[in-house]
Rosetta silent file (secondary structure, phi, psi, omega in degrees, C-alpha in Angstrom):
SEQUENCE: XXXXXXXXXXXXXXXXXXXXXXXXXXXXXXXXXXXXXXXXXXXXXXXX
SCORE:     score description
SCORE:     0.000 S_00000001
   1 L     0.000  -18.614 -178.325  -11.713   29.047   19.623 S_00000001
   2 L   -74.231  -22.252 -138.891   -8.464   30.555   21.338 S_00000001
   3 L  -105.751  -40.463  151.992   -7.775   27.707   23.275 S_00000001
   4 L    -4.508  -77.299 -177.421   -7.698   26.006   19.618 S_00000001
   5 L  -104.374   38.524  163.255   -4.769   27.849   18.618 S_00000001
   6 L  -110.791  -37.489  168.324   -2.177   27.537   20.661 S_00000001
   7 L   -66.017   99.588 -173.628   -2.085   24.082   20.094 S_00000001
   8 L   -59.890  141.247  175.360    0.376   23.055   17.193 S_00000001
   9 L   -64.333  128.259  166.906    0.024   19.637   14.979 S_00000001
  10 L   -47.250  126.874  168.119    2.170   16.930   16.202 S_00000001
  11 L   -62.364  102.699 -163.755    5.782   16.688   14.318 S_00000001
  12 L   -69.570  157.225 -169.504    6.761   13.959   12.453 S_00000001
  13 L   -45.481  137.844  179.984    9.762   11.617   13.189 S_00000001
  14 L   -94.029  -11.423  179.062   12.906   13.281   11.718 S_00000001
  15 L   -93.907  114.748 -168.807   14.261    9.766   11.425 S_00000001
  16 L  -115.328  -26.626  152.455   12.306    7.893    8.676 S_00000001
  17 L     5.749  -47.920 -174.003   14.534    4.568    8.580 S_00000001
  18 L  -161.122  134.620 -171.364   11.764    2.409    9.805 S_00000001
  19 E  -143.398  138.116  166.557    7.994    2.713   10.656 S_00000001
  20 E  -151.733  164.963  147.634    6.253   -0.660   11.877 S_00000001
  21 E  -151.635  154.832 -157.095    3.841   -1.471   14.079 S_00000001
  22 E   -92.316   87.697  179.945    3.492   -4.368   16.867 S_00000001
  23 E   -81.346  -30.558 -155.601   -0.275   -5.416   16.191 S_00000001
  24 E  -155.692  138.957  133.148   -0.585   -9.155   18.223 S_00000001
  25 E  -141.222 -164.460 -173.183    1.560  -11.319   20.273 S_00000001
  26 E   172.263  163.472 -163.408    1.115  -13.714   22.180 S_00000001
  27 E  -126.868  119.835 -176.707    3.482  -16.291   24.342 S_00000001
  28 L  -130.164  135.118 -143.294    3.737  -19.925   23.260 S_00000001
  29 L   -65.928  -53.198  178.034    4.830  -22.355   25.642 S_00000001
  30 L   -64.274  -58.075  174.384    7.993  -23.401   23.246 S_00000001
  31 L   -91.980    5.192 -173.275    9.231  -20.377   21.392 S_00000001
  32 L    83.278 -152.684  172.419    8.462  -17.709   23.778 S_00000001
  33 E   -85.252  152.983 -164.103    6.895  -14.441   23.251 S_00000001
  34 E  -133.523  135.060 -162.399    5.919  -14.464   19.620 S_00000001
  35 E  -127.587  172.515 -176.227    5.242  -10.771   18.479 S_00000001
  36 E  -131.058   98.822 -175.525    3.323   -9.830   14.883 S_00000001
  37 E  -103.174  144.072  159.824    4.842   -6.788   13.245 S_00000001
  38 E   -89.029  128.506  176.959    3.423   -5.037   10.405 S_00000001
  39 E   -98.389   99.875  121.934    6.805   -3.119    8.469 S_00000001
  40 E     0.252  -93.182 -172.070    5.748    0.238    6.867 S_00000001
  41 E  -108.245  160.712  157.479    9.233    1.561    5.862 S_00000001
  42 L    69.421 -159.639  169.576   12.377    0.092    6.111 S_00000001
  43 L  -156.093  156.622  174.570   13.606   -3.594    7.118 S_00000001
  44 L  -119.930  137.907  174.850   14.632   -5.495   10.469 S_00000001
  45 L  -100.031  139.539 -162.030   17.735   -7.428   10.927 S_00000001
  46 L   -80.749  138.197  169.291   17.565  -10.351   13.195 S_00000001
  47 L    94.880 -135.662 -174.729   20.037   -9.491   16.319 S_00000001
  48 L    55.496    0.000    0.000   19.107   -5.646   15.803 S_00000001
């Protein structure tokens, strides 16, 4: 039980702007790498 509490809960991001995550890609032969984001928070600007 000691060993318990010395370990603290992870800290959350102090930056909040944007939370995604990268679930799938995959690479097609035309277009490249093609990636599949889920957006949370925030927004993405193409060039960015």
């Amino acid at each position: 039980m000691q060993l318990l509490q010395k370990f603290l809960a992870p800290e959350e991001p102090k930056n909040e702007e944007f939370k995604g995550l990268i679930f799938d890609s995959i690479y097609d032969r035309y277009r490249g790498v093609v990636a599949y984001v889920r957006v949370y928070e925030g927004s993405l600007k193409k060039g960015k």
